[in-house]
Each structure stands twice: as structure tokens, then as C-alpha cells.
N, CA, C and O atoms as CSV, one atom per row, in Angstrom:
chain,resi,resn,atom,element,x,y,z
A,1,UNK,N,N,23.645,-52.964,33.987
A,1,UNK,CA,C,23.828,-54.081,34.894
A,1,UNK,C,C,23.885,-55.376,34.093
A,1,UNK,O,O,22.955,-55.583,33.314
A,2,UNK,N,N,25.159,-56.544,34.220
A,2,UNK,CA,C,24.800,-57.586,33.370
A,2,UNK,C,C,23.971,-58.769,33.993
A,2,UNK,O,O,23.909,-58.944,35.210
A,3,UNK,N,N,23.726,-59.078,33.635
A,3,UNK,CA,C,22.618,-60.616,34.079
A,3,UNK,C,C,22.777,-61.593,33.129
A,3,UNK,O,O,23.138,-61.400,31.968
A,4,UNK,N,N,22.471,-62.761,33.695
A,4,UNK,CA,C,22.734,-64.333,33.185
A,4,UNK,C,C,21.859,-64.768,33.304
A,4,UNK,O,O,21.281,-64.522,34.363
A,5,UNK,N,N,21.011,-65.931,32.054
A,5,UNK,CA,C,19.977,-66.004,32.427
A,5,UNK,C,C,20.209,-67.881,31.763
A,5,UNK,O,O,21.292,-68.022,31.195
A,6,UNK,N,N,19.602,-68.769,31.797
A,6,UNK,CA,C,19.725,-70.353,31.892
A,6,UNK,C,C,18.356,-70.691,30.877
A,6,UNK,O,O,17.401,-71.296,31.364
A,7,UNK,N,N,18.343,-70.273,29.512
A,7,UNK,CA,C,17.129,-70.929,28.282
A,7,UNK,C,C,16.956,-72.443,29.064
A,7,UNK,O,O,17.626,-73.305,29.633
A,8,UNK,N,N,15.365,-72.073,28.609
A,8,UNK,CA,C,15.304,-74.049,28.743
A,8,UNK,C,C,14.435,-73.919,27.402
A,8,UNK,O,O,13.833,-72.948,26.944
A,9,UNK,N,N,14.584,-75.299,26.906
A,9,UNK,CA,C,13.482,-75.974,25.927
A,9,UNK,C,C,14.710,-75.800,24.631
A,9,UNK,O,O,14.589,-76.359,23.541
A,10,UNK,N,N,15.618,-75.114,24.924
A,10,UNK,CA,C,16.642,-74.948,23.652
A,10,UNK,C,C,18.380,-75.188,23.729
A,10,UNK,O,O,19.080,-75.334,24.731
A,11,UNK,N,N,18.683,-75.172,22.605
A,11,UNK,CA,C,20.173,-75.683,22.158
A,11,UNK,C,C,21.142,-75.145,23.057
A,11,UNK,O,O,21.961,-75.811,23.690
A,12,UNK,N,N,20.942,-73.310,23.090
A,12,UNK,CA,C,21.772,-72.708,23.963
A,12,UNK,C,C,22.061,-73.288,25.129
A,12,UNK,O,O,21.227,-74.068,25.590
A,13,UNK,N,N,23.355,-73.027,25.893
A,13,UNK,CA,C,22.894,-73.143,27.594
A,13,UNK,C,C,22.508,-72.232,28.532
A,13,UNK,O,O,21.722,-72.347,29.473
A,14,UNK,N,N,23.414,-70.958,28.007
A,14,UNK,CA,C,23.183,-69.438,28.626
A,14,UNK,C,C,23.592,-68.540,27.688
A,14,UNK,O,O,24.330,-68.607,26.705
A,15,UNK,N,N,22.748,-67.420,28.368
A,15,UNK,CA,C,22.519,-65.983,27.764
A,15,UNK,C,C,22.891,-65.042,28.723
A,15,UNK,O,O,22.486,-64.963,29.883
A,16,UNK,N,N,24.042,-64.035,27.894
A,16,UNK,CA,C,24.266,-62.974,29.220
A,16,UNK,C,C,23.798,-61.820,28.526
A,16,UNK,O,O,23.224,-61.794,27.438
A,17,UNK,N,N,24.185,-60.613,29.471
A,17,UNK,CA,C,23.351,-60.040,28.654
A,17,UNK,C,C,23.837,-58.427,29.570
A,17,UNK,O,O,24.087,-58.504,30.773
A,18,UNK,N,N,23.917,-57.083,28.850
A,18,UNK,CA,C,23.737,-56.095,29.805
A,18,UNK,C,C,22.597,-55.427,29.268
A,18,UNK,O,O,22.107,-55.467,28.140
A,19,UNK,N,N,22.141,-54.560,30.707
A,19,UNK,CA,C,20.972,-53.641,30.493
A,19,UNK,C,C,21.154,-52.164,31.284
A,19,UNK,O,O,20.935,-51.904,32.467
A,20,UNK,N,N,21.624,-51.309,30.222
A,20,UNK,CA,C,21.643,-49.856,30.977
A,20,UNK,C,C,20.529,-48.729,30.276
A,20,UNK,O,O,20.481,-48.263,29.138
A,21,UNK,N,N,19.699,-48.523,31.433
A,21,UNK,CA,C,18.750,-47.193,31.327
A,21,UNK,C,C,17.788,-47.931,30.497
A,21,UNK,O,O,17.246,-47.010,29.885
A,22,UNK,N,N,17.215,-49.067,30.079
A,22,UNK,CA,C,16.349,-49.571,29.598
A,22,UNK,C,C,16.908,-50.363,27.965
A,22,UNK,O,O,16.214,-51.056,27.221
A,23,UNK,N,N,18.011,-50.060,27.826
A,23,UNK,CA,C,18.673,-50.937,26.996
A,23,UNK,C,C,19.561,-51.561,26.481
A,23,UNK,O,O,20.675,-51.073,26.668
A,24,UNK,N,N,19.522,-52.465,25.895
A,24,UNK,CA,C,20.086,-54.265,25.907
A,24,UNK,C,C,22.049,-53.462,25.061
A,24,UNK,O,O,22.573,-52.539,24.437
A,25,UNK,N,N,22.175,-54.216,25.458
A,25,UNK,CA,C,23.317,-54.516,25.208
A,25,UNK,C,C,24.746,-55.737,25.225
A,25,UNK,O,O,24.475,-56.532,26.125
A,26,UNK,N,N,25.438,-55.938,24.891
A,26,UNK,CA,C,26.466,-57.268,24.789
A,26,UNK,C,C,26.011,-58.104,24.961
A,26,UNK,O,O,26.756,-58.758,25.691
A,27,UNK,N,N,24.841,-58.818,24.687
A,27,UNK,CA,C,24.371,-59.974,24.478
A,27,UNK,C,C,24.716,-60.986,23.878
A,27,UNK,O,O,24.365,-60.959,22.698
A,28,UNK,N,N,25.515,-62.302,24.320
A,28,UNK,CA,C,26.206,-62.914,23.782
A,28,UNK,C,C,25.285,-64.688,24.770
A,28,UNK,O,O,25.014,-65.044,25.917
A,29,UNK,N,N,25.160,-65.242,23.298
A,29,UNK,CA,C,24.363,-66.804,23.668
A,29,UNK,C,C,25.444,-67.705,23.637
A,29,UNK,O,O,26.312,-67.517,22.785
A,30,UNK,N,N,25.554,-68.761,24.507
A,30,UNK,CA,C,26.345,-69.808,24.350
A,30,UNK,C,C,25.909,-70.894,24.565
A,30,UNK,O,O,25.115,-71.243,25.438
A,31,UNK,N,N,26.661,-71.785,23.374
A,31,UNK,CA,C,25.766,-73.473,22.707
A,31,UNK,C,C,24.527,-72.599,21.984
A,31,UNK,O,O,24.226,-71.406,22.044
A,32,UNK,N,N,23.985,-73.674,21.318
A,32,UNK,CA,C,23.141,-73.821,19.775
A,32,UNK,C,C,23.481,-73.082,18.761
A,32,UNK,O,O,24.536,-72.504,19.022
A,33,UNK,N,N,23.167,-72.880,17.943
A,33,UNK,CA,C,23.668,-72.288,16.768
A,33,UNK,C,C,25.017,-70.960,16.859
A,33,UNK,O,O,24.861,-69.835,17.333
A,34,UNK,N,N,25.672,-71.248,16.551
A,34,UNK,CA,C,26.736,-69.704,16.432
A,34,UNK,C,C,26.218,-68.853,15.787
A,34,UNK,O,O,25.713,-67.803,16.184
A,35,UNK,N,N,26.314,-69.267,14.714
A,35,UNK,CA,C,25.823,-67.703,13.573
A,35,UNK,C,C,24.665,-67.106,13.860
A,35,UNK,O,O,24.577,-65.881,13.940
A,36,UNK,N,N,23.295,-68.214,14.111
A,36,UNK,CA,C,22.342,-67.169,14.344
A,36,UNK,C,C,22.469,-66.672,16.002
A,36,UNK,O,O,21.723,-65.719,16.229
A,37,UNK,N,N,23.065,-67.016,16.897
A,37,UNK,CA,C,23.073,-66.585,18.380
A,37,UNK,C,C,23.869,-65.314,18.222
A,37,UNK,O,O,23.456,-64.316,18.814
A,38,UNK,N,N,25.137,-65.225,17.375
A,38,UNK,CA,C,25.487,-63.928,16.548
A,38,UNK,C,C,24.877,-62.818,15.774
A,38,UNK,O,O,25.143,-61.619,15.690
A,39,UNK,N,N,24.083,-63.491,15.299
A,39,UNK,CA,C,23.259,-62.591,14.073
A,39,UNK,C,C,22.166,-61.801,15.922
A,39,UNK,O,O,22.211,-60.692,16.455
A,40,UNK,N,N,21.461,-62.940,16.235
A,40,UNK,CA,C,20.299,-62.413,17.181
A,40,UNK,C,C,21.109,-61.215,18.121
A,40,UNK,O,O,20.552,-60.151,18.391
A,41,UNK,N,N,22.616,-61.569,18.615
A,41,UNK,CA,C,23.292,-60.226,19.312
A,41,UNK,C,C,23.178,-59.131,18.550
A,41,UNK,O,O,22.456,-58.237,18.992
A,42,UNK,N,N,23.798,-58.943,17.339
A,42,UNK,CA,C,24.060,-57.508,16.816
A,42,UNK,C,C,22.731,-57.026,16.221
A,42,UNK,O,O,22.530,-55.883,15.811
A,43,UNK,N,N,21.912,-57.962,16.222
A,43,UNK,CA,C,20.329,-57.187,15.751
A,43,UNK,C,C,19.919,-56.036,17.101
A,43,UNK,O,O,19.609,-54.845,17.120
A,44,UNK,N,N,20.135,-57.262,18.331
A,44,UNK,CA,C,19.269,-56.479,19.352
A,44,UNK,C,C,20.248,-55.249,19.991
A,44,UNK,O,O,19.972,-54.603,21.002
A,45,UNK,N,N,21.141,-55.129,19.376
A,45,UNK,CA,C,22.482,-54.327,20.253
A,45,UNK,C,C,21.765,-52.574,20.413
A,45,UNK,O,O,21.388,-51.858,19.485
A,46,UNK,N,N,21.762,-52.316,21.625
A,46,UNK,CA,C,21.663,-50.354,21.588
A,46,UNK,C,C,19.739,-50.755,21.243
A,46,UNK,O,O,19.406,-49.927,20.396
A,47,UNK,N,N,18.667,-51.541,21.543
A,47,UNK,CA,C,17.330,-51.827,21.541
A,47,UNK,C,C,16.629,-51.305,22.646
A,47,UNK,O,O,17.063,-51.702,23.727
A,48,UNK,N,N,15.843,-50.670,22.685
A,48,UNK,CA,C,14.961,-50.969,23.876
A,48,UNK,C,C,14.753,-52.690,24.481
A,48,UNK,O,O,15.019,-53.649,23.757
A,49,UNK,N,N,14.318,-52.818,25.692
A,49,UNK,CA,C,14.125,-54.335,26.177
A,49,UNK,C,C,13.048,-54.510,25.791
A,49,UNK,O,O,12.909,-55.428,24.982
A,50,UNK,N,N,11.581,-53.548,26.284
A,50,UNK,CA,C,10.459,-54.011,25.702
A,50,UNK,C,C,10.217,-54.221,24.167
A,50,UNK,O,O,9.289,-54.975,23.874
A,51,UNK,N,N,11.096,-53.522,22.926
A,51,UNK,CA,C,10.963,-53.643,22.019
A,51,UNK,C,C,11.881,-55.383,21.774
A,51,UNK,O,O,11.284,-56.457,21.846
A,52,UNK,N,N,12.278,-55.346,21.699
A,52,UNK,CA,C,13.157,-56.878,21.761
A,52,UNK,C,C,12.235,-58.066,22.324
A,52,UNK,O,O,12.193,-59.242,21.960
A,53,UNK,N,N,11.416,-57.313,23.452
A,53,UNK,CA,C,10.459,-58.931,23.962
A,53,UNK,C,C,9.528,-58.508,22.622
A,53,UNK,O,O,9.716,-59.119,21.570
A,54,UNK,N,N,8.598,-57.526,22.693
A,54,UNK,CA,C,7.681,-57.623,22.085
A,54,UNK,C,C,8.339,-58.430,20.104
A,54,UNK,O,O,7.432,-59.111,19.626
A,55,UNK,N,N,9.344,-58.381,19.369
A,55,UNK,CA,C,10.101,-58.642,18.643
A,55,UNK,C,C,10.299,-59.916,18.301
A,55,UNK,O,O,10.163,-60.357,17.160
A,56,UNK,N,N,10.733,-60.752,19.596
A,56,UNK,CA,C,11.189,-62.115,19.727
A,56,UNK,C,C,10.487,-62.986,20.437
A,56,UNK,O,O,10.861,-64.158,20.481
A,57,UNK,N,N,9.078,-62.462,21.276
A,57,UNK,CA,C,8.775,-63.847,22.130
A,57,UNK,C,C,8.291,-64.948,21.620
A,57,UNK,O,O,8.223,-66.138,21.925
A,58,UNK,N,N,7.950,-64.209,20.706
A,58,UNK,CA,C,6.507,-65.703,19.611
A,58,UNK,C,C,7.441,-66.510,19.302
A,58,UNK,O,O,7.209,-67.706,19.129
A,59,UNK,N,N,8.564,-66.020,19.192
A,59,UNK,CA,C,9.788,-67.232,17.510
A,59,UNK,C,C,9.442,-68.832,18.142
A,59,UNK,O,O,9.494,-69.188,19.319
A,60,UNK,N,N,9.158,-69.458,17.207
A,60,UNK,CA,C,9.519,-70.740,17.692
A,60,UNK,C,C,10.796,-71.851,16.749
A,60,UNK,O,O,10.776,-71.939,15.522
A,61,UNK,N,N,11.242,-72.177,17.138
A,61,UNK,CA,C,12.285,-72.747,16.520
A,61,UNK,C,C,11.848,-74.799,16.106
A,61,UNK,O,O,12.148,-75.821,16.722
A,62,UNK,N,N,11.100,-74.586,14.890
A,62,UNK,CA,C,11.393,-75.824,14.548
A,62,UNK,C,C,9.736,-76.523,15.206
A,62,UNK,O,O,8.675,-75.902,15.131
A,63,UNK,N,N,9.845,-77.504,15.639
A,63,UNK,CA,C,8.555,-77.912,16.053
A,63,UNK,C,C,8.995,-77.288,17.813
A,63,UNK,O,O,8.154,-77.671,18.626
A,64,UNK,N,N,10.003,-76.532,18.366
A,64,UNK,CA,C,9.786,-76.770,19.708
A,64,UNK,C,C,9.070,-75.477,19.619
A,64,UNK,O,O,9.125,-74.763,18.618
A,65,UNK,N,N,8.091,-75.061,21.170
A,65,UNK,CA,C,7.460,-73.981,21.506
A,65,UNK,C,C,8.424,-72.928,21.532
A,65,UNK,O,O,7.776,-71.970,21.111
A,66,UNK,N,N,9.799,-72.453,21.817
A,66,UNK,CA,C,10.660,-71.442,21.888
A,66,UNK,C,C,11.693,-71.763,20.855
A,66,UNK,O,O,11.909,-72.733,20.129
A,67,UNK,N,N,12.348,-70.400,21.084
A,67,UNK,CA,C,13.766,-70.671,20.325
A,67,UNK,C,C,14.569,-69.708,21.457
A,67,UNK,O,O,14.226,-69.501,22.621
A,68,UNK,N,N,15.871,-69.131,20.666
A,68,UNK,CA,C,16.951,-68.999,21.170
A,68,UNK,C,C,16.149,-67.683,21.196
A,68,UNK,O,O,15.558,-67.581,22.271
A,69,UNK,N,N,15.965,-66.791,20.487
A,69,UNK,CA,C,15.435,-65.135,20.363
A,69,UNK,C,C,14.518,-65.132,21.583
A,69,UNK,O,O,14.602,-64.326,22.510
A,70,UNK,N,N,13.446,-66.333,21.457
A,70,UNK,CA,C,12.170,-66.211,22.719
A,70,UNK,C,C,12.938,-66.449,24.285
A,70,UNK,O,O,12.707,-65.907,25.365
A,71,UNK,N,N,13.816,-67.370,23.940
A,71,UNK,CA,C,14.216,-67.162,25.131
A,71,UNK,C,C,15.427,-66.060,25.823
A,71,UNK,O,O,16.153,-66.429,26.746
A,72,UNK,N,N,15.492,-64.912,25.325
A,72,UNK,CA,C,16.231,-63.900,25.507
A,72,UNK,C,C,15.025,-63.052,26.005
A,72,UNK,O,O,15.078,-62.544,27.125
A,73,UNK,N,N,13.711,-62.850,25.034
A,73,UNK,CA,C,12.790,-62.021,25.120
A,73,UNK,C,C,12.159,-62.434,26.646
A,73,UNK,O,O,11.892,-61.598,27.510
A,74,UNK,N,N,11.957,-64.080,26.810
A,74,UNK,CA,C,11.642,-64.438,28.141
A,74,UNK,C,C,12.626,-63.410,29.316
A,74,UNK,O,O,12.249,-62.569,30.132
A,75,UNK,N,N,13.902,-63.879,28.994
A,75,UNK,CA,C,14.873,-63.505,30.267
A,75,UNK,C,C,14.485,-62.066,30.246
A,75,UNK,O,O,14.316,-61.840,31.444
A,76,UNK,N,N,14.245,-60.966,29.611
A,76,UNK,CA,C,13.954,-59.721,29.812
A,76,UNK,C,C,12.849,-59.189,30.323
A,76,UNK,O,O,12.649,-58.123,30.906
A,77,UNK,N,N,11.967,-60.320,29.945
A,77,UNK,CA,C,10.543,-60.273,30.335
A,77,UNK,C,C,10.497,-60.391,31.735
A,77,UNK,O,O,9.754,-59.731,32.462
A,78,UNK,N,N,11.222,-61.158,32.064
A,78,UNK,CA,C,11.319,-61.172,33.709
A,78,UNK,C,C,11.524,-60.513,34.464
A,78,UNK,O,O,10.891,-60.099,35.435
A,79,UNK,N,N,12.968,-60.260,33.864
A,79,UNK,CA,C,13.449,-58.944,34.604
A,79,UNK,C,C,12.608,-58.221,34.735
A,79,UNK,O,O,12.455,-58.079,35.948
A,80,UNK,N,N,11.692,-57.442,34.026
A,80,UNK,CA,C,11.160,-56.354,33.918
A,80,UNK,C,C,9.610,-56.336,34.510
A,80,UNK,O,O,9.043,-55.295,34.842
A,81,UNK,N,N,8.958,-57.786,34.594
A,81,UNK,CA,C,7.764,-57.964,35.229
A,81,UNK,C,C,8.130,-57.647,36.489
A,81,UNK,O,O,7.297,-56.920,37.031
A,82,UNK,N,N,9.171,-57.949,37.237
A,82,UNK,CA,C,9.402,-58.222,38.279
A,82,UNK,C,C,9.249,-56.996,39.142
A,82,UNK,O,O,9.459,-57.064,40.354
């Protein structure tokens, strides 16, 4: 199923994202960095979701509390609390 999800506190604007049978797939960030919003897709590609939150939530980018990775790990986190 794909889902869209709206980072706050960071560069990106949105994150899409699919999730079949418990894992991530075509994850593609748009705005803030290219290369690493690239690099962070093909790391997490064919992942479990919980492995990816547990992976990425801490990152912080710079002096802010999140980055681009935490806020992917957020959007999954949700999903999945829910």
C-alpha cells in the first residue's frame, strides 16, 4: 500500500513510501538533500518497517531534534502504532 507522509522540523517536504506484508519499499524523499534522501531510499529498500524505525529514529540532523531518516522512521511509526 503506498502512503504519503508531510516531515516537519526538516528540509524535505514529503516522503512517499510503499509498504507490502511488513516491508518498505520505493521510498522516495522530496526537497532537502538529494543524495542523502537517495542514499536513505536504497539503504531501506526490501527492510522490515520496524527494523528501519528502530535504525533511524534517534538521527538528528545538525543541531535540529530530527532529520530526514527520523522522519521516515516517525511516518512508519505511525502507521504501525496505529
Amino acid at each position: 500500500m503506498k502512503y504519503e507522509y508531510t516531515p516537519r522540523g526538516v528540509c524535505a517536504q514529503k516522503i512517499e513510501f510503499d509498504i507490502n506484508d511488513g516491508i518498505l519499499h520505493d521510498v522516495k524523499i522530496f526537497g532537502g538533500c538529494q543524495g542523502n534522501g537517495a542514499g536513505i531510499a536504497r539503504l531501506v529498500e526490501g527492510m522490515k518497517t520496524d527494523d528501519v524505525i528502530q535504525r533511524l529514529e534517534s538521527i538528528r540532523c545538525g543541531a535540529r531534534a530530527t532529520s530526514c531518516p527520523a522522519q521516515l522512521a516517525a511516518a512508519l511509526k505511525q502507521l504501525t502504532d496505529s
